[in-house]
N, C-alpha and C positions, 0 to 999 in steps of 0.2 A: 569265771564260773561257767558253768559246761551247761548250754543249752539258753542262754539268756545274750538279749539281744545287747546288751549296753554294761558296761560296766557298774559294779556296785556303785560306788560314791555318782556316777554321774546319775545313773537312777536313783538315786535316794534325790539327788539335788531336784530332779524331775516330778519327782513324788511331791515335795514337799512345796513344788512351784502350782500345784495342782490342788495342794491343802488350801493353800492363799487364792486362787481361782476361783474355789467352790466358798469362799467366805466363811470356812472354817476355822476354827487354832485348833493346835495337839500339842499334847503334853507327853514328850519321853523320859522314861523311865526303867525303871528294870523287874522283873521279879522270879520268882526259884530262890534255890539256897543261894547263899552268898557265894560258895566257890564257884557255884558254876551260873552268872548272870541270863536269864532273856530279857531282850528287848520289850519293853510294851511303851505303844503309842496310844493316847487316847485321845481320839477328834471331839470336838464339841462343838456346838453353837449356842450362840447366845447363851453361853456359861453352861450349858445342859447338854452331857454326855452323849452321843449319839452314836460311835463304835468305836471297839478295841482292835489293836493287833499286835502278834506274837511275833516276834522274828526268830526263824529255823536259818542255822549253821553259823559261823565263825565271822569273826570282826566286823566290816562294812558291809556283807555279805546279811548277818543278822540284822543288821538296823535296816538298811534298807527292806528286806523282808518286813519288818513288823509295820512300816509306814505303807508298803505296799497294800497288808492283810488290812491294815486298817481302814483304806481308799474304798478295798474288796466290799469290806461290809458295810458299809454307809453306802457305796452305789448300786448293792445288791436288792435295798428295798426304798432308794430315795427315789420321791417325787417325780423327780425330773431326769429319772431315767430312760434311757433310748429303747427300752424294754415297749414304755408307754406312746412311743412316735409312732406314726403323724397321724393316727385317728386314734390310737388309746387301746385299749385290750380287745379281742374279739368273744362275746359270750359264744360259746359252744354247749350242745347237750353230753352229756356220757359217750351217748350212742353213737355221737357224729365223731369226737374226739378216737371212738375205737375204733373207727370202721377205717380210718388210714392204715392204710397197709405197714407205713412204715412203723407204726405203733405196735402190730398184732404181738411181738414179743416182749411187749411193757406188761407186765402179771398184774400190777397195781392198777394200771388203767384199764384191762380185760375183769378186773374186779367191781371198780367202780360203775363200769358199766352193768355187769351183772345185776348189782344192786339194787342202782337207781340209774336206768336207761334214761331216765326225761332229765335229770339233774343237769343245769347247768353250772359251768363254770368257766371266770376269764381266761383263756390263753393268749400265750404270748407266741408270736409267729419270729420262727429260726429258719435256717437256711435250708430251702429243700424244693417249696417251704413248706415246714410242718407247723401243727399247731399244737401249742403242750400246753398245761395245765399250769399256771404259778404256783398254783399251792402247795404244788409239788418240788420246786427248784428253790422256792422263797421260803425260809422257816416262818419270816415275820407279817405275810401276807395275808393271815387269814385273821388278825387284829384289822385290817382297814384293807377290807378288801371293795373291790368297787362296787357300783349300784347295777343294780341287779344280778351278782353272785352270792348268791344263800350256799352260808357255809356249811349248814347242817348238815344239810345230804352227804357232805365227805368228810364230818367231821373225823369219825373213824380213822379214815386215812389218813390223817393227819402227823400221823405214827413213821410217816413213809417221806413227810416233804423235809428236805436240806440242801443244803447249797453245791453237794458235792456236784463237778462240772464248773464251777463258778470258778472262776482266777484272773487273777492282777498278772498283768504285765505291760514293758514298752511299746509292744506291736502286738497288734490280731495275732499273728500266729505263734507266737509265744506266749499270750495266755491261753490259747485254743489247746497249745501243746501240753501245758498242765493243767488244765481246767481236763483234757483227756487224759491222763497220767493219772490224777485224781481220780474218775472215775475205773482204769485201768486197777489199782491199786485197792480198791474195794473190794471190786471183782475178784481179785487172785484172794485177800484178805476174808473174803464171802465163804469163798469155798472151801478154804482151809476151815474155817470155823463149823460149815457142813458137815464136812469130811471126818474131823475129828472127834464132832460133841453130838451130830442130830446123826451119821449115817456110824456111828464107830469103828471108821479107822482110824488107829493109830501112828501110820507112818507119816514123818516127820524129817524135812531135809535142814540140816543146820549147818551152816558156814561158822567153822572154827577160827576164835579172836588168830592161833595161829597161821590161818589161811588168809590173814589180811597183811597189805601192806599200803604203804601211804597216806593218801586221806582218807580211807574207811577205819584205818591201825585207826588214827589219833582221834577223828570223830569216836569211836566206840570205848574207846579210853577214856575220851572228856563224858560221853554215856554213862561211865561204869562211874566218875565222879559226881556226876546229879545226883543218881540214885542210888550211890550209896552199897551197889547191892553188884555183881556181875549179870552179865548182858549175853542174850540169846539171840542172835541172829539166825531167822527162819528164812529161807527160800521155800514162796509160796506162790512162785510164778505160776502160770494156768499153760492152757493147750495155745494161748497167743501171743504166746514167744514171748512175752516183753518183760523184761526181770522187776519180779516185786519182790520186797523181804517186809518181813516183820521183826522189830525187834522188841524183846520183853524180854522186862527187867523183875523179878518177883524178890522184894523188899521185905520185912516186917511185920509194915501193917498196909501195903497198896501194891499191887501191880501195875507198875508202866509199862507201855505202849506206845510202837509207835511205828508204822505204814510208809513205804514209800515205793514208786513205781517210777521207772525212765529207761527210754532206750537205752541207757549204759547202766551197765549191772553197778559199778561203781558208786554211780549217781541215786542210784536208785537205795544202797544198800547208807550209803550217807544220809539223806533224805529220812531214813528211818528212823535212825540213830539218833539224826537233829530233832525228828517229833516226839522221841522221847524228852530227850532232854527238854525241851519245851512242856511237856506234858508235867518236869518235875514242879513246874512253876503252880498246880492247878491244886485244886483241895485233894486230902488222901480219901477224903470220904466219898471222894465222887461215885466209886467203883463202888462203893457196898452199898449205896443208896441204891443204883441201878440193877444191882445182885436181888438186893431181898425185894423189889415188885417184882423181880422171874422166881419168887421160890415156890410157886405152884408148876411151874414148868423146866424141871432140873434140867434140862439139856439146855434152853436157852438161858440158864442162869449158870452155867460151867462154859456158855460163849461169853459172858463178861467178865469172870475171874479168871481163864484161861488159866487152867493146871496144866503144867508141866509133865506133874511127873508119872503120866499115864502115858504120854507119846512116846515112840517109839524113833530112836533120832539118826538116824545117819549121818556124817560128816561130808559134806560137799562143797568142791571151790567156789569160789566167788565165780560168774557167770562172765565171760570176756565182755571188752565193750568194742561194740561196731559202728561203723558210719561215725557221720560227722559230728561234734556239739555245738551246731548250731540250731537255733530254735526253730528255723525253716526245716531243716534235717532231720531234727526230732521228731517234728509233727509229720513230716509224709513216711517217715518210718514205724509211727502205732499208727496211722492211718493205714498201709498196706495189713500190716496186722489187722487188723480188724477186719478188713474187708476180704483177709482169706479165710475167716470163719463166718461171712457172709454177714458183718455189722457195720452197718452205717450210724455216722455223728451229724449231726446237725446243731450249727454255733448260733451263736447272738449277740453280738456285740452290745453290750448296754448303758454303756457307760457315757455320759450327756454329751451331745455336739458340743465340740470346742475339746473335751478334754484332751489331756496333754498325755491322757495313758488308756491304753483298753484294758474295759472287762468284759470277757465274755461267758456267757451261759452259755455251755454245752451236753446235748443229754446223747447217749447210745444206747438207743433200747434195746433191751437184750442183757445188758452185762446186769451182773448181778448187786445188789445192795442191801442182801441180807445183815451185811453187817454193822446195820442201825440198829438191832437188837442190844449194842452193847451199850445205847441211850439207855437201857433200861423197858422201852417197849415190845411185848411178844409181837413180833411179823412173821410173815412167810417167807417163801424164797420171793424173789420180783423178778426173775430172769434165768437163765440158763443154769442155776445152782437147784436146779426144780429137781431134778432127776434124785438127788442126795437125800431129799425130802423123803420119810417113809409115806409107804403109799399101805390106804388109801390117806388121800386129806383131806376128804370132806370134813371128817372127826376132830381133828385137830383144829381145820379152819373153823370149823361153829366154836372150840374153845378160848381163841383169839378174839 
């Protein structure tokens, strides 16, 4: 597999040596339609659930993934993770939080501050070093958050914290490269949703099932067999070179979805395909729960149903693949990217001493994550998708 340090099966063996480490059990299983199986692992202790995960793409490929996502989520908010070493979180106000320079183009945290300047809240220190907010990277942190962080002052924003940045893998730089790929991939996925539903344009870049060949052909084939329905592959890459697609599938009675971002257009177009089909596994009602809390605000409630049939589509190849696939290769090829539209990343390894696999949180202020709207929550833009925003937005922001 292209961009990962160790082969499927011996990573899963690794994964699963690291379930037994942390004094966990997991139970594998599957779920989606029957023709088309995903992986699901569930970690427990002492008999009580503690996280799930899905595995994206094909044979070992998938199972390892889902043990992986599973590791992801249990040491994205456990106890004794390296987030928390060797003195524990640092309290920060708003004000001190925003006045890093490397922050100024985080919109959320120039918000928060606006707000409530005295507010404190724990940050956890990444590499730079910066100091971020957890409430913001950890969806599950503001349940047990530490002594002396009062949540209220940002409960509001709360709208805003997810794990995107956060990823499993063998080595540092292989989860840094997806945990930035992830972030990458919002971004391109942000703006398209701007672009099309808040600033209205219509045009629309689509790679034709006949413009594929190899493993994007048969990923999008086993796609078009989950759900049942034909498959849209969008190229929604941005001004940072790095190929993202989206692919949607519009069904029945749900729209699937599904994002992917990587130095190779290939990868990245596969990747998409797979979060569909993973997606087919999830309730159909998700999307219309999350639709009707936006039906006081039609534009961000036409970013979660995503219509088709207003854009305006083009037909375009698949984007060549460059450079090497390896995950040292990856990571300094969206690393140069970003840094010739003047963004900087900064990682965190978090995952307890001793483990046998890294996870690291990584954030790039700046890239965009408007596209948490399709949780269901009205947001703003948070980064560079500002511009697509109708202006003014004080109006709007007092509506939110």
């Amino acid at each position: 597999m292209p961009f990962r340090s160790v082969p499927p099966r011996r990573a899963l063996e690794t994964a699963k040596a690291e379930v037994e480490r942390l004094g966990l059990t997991a139970a594998e299983g599957a779920s989606g339609p029957r023709h088309a199986p995903v992986t699901q692992v569930t970690l427990a202790r002492d008999g009580a659930a503690v996280a799930d995960g899905w595995g994206k793409g094909a044979g070992d490929q998938g199972v390892a993934s889902a043990w992986f996502e599973a590791l992801e989520r249990y040491l994205m908010s456990a106890p004794g993770n390296r987030r928390w070493e060797p003195d524990g979180p640092v309290l920060l106000s708003a004000r001190e939080v925003a006045a890093q320079p490397t922050l100024r183009a985080d919109l959320v945290v120039r918000r928060w501050a606006l707000e409530f300047p005295s507010a404190v809240a724990a940050c956890a220190t990444y590499g730079g070093p910066v100091f971020y907010p957890v409430f913001l990277t950890d969806p599950r942190y503001f349940r047990w958050p530490v002594t002396g962080d009062d949540v209220r002052p940002y409960r509001g924003l709360l709208r805003y914290s997810s794990s995107l940045g956060t990823a499993a893998g063998s080595t540092v730089a292989e989860a840094t490269y997806h945990g930035l790929c992830e972030l990458i991939e919002h971004d391109g996925f942000s703006h398209a949703l701007l672009r099309w539903y808040v600033a209205g344009d219509p045009a629309a870049d689509e790679v034709p099932a006949s413009a594929l060949t190899g493993g994007p052909a048969r990923r999008l084939a086993a796609a078009e067999r989950a759900a049942r329905a034909p498959v849209h592959l969008l190229d929604v890459t941005t001004d940072l070179g790095v190929p993202v697609y989206v692919a949607v599938s519009r069904g029945p009675r749900s729209t699937r979805i599904g994002v992917g971002a990587s130095a190779w257009a290939s990868d990245a177009a596969e990747r998409a395909v797979d979060e569909l089909i993973q997606s087919c596994g999830q309730p159909a009602a998700r999307e219309a729960r999350a639709a009707a809390k936006l039906a006081a605000w039609p534009a961000l409630e036409r970013c979660v149903r995503l219509p088709l049939a207003g854009l305006r589509m083009r037909a375009v190849p698949l984007r060549p693949d460059l450079g090497d696939d390896s995950a040292e290769g990856g990571l300094a090829t969206v690393v140069r990217a970003l840094g010739a539209r003047g963004i900087a990343h900064h990682a965190a390894d978090i995952a307890p001493s001793g483990s046998l696999i890294a996870v690291t949180s990584t954030v790039a202020p700046g890239l965009e994550r408007f596209s948490l709207v399709r949780h269901g929550d009205p947001v703003l833009p948070t980064g560079r998708g500002r511009h697509l925003w109708p202006s003014p937005t004080t109006a709007a922001a007092r509506s939110f």
